[in-house]
Structure formats: C-alpha cells, structure tokens
C-alpha positions in Angstrom: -105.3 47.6 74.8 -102.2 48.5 73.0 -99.9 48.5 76.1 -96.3 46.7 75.7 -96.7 44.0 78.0 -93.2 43.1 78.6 -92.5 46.9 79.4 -94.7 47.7 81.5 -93.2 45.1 84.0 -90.2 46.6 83.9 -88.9 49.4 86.5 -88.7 51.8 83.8 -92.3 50.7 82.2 -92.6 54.4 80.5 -88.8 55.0 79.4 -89.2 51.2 77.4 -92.7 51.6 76.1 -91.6 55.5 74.4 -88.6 53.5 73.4 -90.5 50.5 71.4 -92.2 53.0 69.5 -89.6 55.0 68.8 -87.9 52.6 67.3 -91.1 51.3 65.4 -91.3 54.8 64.5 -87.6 55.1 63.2 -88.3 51.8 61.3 -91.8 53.5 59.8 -89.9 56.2 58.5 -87.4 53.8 56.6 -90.2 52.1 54.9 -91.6 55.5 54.0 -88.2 56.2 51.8 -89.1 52.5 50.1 -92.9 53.1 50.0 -93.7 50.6 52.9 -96.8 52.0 54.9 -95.5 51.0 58.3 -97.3 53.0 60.2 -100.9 51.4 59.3 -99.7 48.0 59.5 -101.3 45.7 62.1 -100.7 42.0 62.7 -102.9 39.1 62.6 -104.0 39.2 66.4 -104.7 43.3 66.0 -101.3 44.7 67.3 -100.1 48.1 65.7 -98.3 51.3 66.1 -101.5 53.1 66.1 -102.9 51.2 68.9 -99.2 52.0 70.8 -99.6 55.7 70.4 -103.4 55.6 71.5 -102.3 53.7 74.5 -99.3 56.0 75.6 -100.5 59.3 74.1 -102.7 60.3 77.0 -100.1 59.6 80.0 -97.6 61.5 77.7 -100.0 64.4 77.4 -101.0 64.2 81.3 -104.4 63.5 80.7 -103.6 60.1 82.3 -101.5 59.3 85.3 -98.8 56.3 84.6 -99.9 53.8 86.8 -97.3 51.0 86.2 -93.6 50.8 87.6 -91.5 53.7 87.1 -88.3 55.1 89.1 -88.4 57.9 87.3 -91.4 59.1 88.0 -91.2 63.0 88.2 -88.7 63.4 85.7 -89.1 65.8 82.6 -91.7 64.4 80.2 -88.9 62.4 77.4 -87.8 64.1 74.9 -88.1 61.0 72.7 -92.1 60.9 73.5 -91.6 64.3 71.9 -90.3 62.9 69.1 -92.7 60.1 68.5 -95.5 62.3 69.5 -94.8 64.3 66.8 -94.8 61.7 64.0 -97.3 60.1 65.3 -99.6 63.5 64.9 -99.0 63.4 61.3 -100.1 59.8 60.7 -103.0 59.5 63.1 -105.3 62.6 62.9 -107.8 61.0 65.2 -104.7 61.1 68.0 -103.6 64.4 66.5 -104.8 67.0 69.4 -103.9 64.4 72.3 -100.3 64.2 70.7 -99.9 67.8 70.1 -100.6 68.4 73.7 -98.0 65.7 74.3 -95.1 67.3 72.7 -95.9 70.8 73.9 -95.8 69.1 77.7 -92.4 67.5 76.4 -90.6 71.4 75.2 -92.3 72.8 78.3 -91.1 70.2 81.1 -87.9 70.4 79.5 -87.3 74.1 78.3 -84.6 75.1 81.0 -82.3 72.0 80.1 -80.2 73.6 77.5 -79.3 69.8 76.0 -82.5 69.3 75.6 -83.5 72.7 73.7 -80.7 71.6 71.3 -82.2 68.0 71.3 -85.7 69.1 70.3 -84.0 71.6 67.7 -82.9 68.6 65.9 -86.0 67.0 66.3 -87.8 69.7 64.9 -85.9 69.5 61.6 -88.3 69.3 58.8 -89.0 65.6 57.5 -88.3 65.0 54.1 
C-alpha cells in the first residue's frame, strides 16, 4: 500500500514515516548530482518512494485523517513533509496537486512560528 510498516507502529507513526522519506529524498537528491534516478527506483517486491509519497501525501494534505498512533496529533503540519512534499511534486506529476496542497497546509499551519518561517525560507532555496 506503500505505508512504512515499522512506523506506523510506533507512537510517533507520522513524525517516522515523513522522516523515511525525507531521508530517501535527501538520498534521491545525491544520486541526482551522480545521475542515479532514485526517485523512480522500485525493488523487486514493488516498494518505492513514489508509492511512499502516494501513501502519505493525502494525510499530509488533510484529505485523509491519520489513523495510526500519534502523540502528536494536533501539532503544526511538519515542516519536513513540507520539504518532501515539495520534491516530491517535481518528480511525480500525477501526485503533483495533492502535494502542492500539502505544503501550502505545511506554511499555513506553521506561519506564526517565526522558526519555522525561517525554516521553510531555507527550504524554499532554489534546487540546483
């Protein structure tokens, strides 16, 4: 389904699951600098990054209530589902509209911390 299994037994099911891909991302966007297509990849038994984003993408944008553990439920939509949000757009333009309205729920949820305006400033850098 494209759902991390071991995170989502965790406590924090949606803080780890943005944090897997985040890092896949991080690790997509080496291999771009050493023309390794990471983000397309998928394994053997039909894992992928795409099918991560599709998974998470709509409880990110609010279409979807989270409906595994999570103490911190309520909180400001993560600034680093922002961030993976927004790479993710430009990879997958099937997902592009559900992640757009991901990362605009991300800047609004979190527009009067002023640690996280500077945070999605840096985000927002342009990609190479």
């Amino acid at each position: 389904e494209g759902g991390f299994t071991s995170e989502l037994k965790r406590q924090q099911s949606l803080g780890y699951s943005i944090y897997v891909l985040m890092a896949y991302a991080t690790l997509a966007r080496c291999g771009e600098q050493t023309c390794d297509e990471l983000w397309h990849y998928t394994t053997a038994n039909g894992r992928s990054p795409e099918r991560g984003v599709a998974f998470l993408a709509p409880y990110l944008s609010g279409d979807k209530t989270w409906a595994w553990p999570d103490i911190d439920a309520g909180e400001p939509a993560s600034l680093r589902g922002f961030l993976v949000a927004r790479l993710a757009a430009k990879r997958y333009p099937a997902l592009a509209p559900l992640l757009r309205r991901a990362a605009d729920r991300a800047i609004a949820e979190n527009r009067k911390n002023p640690a996280a305006q500077i945070q999605l400033l840096l985000d927002c850098a342009p990609e190479n």
